[in-house]
Structures are given as C-alpha cells and as structure tokens.
N, CA, C and O atoms as CSV, one atom per row, in Angstrom:
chain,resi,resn,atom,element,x,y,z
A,1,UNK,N,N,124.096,74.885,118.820
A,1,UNK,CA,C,123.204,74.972,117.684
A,1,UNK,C,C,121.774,75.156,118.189
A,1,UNK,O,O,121.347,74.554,119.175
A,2,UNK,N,N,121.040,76.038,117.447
A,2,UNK,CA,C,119.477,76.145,118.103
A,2,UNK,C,C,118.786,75.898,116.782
A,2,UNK,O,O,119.317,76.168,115.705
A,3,UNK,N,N,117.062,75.147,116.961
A,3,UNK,CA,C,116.192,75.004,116.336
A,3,UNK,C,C,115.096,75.223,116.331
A,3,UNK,O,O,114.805,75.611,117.463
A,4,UNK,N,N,114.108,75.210,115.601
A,4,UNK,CA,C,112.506,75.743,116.051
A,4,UNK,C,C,112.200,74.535,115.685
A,4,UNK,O,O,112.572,74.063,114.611
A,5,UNK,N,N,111.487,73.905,116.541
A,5,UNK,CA,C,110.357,72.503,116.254
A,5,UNK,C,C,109.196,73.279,116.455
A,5,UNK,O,O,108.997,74.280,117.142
A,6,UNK,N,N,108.183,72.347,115.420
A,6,UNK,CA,C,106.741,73.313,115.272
A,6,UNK,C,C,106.041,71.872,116.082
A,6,UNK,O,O,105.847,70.857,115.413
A,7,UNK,N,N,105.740,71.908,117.380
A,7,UNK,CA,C,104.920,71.080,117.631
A,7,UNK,C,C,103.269,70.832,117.208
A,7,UNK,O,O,102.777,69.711,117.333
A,8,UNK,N,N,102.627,71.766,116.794
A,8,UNK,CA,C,101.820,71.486,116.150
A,8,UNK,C,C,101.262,73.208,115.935
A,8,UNK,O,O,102.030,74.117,116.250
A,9,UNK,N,N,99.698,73.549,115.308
A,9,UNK,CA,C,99.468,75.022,114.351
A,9,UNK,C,C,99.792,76.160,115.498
A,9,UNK,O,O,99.871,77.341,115.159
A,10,UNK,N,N,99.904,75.915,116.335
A,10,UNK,CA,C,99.389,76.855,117.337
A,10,UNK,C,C,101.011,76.739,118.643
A,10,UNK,O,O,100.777,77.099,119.797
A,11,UNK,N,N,101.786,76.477,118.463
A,11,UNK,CA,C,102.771,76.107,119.084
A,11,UNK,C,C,104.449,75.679,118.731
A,11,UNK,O,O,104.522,74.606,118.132
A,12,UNK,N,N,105.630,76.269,118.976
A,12,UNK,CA,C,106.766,76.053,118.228
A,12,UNK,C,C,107.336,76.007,119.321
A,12,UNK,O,O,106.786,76.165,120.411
A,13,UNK,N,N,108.629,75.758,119.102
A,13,UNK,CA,C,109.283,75.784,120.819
A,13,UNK,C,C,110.530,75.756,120.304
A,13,UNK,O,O,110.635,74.951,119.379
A,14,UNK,N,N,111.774,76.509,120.650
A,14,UNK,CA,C,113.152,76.902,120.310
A,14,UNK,C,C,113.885,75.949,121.529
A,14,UNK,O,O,113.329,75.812,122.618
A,15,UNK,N,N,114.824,75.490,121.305
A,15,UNK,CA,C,115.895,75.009,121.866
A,15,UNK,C,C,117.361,75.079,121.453
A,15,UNK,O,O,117.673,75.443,120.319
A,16,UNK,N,N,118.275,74.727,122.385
A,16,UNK,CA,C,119.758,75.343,122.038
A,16,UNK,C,C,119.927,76.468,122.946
A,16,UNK,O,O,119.539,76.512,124.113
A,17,UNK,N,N,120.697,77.597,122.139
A,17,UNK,CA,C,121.291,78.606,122.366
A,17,UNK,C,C,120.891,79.756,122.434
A,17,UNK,O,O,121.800,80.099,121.678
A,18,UNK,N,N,120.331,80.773,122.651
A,18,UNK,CA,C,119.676,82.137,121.818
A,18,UNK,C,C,121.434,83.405,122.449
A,18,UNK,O,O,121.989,84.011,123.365
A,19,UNK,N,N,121.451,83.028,121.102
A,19,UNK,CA,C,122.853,83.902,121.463
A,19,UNK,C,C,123.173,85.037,120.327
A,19,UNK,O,O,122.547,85.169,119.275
A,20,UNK,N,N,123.956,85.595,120.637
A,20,UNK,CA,C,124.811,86.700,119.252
A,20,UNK,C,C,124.962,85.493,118.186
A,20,UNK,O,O,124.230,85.633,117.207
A,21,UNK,N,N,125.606,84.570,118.187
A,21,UNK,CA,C,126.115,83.504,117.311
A,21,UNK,C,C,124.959,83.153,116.371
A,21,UNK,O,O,124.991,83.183,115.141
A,22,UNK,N,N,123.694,82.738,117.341
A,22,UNK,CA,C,122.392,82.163,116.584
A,22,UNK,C,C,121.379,82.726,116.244
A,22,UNK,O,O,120.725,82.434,115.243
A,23,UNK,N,N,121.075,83.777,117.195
A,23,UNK,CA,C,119.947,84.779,116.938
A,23,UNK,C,C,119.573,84.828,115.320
A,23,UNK,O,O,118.387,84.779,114.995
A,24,UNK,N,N,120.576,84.923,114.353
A,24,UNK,CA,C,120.571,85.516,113.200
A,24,UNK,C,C,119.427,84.419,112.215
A,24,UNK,O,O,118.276,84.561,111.803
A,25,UNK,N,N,120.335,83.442,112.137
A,25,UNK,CA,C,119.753,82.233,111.559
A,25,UNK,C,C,118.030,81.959,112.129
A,25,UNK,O,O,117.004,81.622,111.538
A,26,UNK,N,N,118.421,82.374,113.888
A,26,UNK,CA,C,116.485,81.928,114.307
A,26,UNK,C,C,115.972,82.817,113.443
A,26,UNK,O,O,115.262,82.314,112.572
A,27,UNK,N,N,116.142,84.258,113.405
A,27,UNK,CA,C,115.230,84.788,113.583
A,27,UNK,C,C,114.750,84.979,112.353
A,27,UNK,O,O,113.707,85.614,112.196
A,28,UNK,N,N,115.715,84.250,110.895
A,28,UNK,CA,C,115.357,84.085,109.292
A,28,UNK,C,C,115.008,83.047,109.332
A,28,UNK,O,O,114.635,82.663,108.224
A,29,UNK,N,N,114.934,82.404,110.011
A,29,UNK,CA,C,114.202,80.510,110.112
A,29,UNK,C,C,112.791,81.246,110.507
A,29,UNK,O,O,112.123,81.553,109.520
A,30,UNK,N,N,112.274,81.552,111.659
A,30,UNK,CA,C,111.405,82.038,112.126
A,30,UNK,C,C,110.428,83.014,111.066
A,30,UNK,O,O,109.223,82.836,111.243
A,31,UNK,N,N,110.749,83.904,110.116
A,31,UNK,CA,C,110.411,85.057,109.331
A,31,UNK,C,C,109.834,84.134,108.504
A,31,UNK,O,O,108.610,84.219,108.401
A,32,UNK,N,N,110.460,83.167,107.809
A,32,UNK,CA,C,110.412,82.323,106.479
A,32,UNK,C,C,108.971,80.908,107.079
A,32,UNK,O,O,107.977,80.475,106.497
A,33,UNK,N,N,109.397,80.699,108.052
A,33,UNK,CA,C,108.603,79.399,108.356
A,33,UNK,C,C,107.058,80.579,108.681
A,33,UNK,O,O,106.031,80.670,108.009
A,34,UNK,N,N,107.483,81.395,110.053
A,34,UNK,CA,C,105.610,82.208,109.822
A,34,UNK,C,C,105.036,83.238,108.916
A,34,UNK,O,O,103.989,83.837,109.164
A,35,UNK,N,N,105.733,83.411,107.898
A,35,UNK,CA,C,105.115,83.836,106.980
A,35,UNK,C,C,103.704,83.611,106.357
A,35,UNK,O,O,103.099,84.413,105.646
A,36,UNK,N,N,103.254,82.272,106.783
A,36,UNK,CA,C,101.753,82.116,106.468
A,36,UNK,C,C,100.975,82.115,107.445
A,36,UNK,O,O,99.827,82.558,107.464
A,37,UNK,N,N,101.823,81.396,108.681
A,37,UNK,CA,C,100.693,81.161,109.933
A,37,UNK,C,C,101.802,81.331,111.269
A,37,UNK,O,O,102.069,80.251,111.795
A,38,UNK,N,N,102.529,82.635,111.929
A,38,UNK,CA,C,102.628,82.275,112.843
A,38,UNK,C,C,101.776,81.674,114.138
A,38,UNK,O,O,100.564,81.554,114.315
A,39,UNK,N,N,102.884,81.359,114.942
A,39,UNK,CA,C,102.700,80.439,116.030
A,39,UNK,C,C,101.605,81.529,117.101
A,39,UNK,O,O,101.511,82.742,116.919
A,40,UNK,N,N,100.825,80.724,118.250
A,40,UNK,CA,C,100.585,81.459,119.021
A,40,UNK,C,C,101.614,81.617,120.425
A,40,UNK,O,O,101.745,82.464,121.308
A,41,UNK,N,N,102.001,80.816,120.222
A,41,UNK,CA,C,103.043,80.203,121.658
A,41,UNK,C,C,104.161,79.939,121.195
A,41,UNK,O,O,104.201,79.225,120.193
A,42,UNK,N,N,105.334,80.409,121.753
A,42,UNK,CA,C,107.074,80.185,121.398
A,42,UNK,C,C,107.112,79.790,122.722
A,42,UNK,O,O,106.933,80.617,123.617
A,43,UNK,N,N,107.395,78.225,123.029
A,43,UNK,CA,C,107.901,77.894,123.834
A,43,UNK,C,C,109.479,77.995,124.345
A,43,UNK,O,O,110.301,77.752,123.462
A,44,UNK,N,N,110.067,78.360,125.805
A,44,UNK,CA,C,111.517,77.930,125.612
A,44,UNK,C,C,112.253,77.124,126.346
A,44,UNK,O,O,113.393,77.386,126.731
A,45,UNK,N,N,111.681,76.179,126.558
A,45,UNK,CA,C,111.688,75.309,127.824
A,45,UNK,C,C,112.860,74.536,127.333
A,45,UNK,O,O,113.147,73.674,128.163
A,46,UNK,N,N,113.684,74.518,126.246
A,46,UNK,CA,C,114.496,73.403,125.977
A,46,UNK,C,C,115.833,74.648,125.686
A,46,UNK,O,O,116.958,74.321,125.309
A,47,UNK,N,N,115.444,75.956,125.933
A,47,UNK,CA,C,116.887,77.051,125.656
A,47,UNK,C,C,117.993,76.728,127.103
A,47,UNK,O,O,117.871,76.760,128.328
A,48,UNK,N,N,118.881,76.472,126.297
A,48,UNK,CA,C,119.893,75.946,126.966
A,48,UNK,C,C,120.848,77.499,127.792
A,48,UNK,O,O,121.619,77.350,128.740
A,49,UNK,N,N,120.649,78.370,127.382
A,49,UNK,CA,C,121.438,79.655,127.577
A,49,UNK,C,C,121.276,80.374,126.623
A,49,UNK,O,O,121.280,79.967,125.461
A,50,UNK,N,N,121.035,82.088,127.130
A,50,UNK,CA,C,120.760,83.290,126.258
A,50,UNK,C,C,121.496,84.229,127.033
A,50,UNK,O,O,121.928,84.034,128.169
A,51,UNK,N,N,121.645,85.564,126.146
A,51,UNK,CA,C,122.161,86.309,126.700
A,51,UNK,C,C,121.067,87.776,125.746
A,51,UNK,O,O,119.959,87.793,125.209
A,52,UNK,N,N,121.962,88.608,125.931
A,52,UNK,CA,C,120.999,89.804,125.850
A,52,UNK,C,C,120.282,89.968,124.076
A,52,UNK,O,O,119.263,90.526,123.668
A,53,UNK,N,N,121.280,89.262,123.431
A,53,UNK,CA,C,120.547,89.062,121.676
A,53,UNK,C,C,119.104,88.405,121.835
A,53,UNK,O,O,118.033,88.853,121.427
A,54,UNK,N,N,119.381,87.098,122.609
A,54,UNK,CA,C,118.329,86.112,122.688
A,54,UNK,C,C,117.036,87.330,123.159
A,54,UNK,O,O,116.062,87.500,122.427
A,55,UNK,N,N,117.234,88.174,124.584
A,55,UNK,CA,C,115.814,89.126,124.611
A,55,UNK,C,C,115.775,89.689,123.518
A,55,UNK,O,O,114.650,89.830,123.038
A,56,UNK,N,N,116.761,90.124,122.862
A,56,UNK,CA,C,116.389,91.113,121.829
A,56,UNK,C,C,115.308,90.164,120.349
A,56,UNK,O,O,114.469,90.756,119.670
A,57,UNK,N,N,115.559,89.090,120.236
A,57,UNK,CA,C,115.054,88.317,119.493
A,57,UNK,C,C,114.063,88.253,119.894
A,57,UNK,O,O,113.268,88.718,119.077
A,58,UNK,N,N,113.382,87.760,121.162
A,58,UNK,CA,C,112.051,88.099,121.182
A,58,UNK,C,C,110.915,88.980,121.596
A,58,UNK,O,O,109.730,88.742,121.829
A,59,UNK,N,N,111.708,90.173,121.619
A,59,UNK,CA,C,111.388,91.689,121.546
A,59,UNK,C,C,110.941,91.610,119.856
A,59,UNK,O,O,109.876,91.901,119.312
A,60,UNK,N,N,112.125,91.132,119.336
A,60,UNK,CA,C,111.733,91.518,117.597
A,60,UNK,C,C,110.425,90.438,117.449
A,60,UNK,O,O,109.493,91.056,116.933
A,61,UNK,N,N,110.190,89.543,117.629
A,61,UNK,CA,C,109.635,88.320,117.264
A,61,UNK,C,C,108.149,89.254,117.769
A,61,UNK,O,O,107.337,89.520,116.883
A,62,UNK,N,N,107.894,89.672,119.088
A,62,UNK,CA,C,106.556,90.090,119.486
A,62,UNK,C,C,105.957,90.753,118.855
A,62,UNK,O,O,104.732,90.683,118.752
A,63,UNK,N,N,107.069,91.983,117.979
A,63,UNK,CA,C,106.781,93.155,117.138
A,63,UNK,C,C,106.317,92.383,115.697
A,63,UNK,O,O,105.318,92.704,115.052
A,64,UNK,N,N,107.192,91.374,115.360
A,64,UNK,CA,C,106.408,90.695,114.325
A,64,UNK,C,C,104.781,90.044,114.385
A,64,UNK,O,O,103.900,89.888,113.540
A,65,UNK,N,N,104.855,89.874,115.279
A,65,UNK,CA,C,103.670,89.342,115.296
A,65,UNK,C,C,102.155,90.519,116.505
A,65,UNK,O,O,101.191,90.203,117.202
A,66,UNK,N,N,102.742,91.682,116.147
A,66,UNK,CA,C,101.337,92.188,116.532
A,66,UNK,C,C,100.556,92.259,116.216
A,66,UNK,O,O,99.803,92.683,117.092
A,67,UNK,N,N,100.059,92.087,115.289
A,67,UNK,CA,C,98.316,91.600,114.952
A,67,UNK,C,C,98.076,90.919,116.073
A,67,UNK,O,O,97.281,91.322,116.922
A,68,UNK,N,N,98.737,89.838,116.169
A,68,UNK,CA,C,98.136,88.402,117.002
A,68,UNK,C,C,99.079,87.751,117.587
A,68,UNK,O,O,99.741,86.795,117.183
A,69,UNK,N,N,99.120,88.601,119.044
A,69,UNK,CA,C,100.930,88.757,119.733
A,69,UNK,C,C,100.814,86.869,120.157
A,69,UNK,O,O,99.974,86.093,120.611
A,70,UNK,N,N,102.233,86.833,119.664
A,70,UNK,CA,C,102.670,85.590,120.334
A,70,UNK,C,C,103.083,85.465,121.743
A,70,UNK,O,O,103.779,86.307,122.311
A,71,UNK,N,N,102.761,84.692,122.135
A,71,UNK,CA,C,102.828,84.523,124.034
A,71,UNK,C,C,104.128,83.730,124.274
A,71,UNK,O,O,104.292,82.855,123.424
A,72,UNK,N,N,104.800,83.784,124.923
A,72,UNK,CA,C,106.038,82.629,125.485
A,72,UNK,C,C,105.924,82.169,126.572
A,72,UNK,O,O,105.700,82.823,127.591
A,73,UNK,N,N,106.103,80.645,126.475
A,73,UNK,CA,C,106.244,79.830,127.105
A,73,UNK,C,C,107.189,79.709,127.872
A,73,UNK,O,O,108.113,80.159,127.194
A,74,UNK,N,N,107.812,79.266,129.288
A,74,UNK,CA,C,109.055,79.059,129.796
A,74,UNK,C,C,109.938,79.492,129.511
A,74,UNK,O,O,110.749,78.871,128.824
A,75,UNK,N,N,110.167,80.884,129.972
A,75,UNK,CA,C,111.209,81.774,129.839
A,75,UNK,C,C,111.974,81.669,130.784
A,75,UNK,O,O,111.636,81.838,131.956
A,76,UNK,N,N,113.578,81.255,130.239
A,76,UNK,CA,C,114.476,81.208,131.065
A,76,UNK,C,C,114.761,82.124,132.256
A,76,UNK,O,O,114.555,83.322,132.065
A,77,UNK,N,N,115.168,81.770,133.357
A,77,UNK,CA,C,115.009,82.890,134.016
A,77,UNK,C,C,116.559,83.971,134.098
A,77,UNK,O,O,116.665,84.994,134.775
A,78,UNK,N,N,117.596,83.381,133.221
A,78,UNK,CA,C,118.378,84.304,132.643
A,78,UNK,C,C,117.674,85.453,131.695
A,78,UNK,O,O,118.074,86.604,131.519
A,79,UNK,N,N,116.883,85.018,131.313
A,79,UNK,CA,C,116.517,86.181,130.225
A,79,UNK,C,C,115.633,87.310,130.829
A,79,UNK,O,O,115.514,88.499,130.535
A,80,UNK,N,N,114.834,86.223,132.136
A,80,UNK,CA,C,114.178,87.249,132.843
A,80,UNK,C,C,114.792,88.485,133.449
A,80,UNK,O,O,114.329,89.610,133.639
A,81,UNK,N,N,115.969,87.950,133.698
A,81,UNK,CA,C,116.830,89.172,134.868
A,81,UNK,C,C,117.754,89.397,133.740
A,81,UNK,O,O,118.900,89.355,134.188
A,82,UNK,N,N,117.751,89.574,132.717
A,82,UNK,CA,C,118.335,90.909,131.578
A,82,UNK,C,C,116.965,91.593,130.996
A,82,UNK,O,O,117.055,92.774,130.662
A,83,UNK,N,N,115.923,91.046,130.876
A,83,UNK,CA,C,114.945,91.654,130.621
A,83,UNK,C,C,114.113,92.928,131.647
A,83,UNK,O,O,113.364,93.832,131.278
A,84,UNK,N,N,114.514,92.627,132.812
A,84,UNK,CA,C,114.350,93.555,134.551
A,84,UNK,C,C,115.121,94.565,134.474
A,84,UNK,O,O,114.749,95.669,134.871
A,85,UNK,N,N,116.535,94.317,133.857
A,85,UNK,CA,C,118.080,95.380,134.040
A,85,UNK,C,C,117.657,95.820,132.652
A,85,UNK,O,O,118.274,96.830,132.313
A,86,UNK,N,N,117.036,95.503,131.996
A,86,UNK,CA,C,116.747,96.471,130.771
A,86,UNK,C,C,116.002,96.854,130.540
A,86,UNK,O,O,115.929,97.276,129.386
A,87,UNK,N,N,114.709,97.036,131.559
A,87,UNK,CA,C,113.800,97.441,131.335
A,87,UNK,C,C,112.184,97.117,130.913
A,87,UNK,O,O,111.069,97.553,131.202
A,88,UNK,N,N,112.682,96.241,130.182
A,88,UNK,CA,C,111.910,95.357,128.992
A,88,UNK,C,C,110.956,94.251,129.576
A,88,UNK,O,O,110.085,93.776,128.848
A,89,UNK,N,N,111.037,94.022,130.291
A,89,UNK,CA,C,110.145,93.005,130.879
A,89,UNK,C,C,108.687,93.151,130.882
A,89,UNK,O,O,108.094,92.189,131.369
A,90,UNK,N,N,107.940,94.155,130.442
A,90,UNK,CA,C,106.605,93.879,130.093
A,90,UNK,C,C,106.515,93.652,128.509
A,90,UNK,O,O,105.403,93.578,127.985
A,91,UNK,N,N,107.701,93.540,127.738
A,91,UNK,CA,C,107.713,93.534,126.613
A,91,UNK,C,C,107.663,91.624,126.074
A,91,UNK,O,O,107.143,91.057,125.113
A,92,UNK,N,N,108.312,91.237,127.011
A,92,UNK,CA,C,108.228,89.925,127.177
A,92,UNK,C,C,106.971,89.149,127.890
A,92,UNK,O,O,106.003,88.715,127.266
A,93,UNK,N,N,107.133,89.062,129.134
A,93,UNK,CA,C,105.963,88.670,129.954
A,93,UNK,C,C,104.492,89.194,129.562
A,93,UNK,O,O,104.208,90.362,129.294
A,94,UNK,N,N,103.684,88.182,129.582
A,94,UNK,CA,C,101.946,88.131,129.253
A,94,UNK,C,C,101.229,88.919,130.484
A,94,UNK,O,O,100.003,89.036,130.511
C-alpha cells in the first residue's frame, strides 16, 4: 500500500510501493490534494520498491507541476537505474 504524507506547505513524501498496482490511486490522490498548492519537494525516502510505472509517475508529476517544478527528494536508486536505461534521467534529477 502507498501514501502521500504532507509534512508540512512546502514538502510531501510518498512511501510504500510506486508500482503498476499503485501508481493509479497516487497519482489521483496527488492531482486532488495539489490542486490548490502543490508541494515543492516529493520526498521518497520511505518508497519501499518501484519499478518502471513508479518513473513514469514522476515524469507525469514534474509535467504537472511546471510552472513551479517540483524537486525530489531521495530517489531510490532502483528508479535511478531505470531512469539511465530509459533515458530519462534528466527528467528526474535537479
């Protein structure tokens, strides 16, 4: 099971899973909760395992928020090395 805790205006942090299974639910939890004020920082220091949905989630998540790109925190380093084999890694990394 994965969740978004909003540690405080400027900061949220996901834990659990970022998988095919969960992605779906984050990423309508996520849409609905920053609708007024996203976060500046998505932490992921508490993601237990991702696979290639989980980058894709925060590929989508960055694009949501370009006005005022959100930065990530502790990126697993599974996600790093699907993010390298796909290319994508400046899409992620600050």
């Amino acid at each position: 099971m994965s969740h978004i805790v909003i540690e405080n205006d400027n900061t949220w942090r996901l834990s659990g899973e970022l998988s095919f299974a969960t992605v779906g639910a984050l990423l309508t939890e996520f849409s609905q909760r920053a609708a007024l004020k996203p976060p500046k920082v998505l932490d992921l220091y508490d993601v237990t395992r991702t696979d290639s949905a989980g980058l894709a989630l925060l590929i989508e998540l960055r694009g949501q928020t370009k006005e005022a790109p959100m930065n990530f925190r502790n990126i697993p380093e599974q996600m790093f090395k699907l993010a390298a084999l796909s290319g994508v890694e400046l899409m992620i990394n600050d």
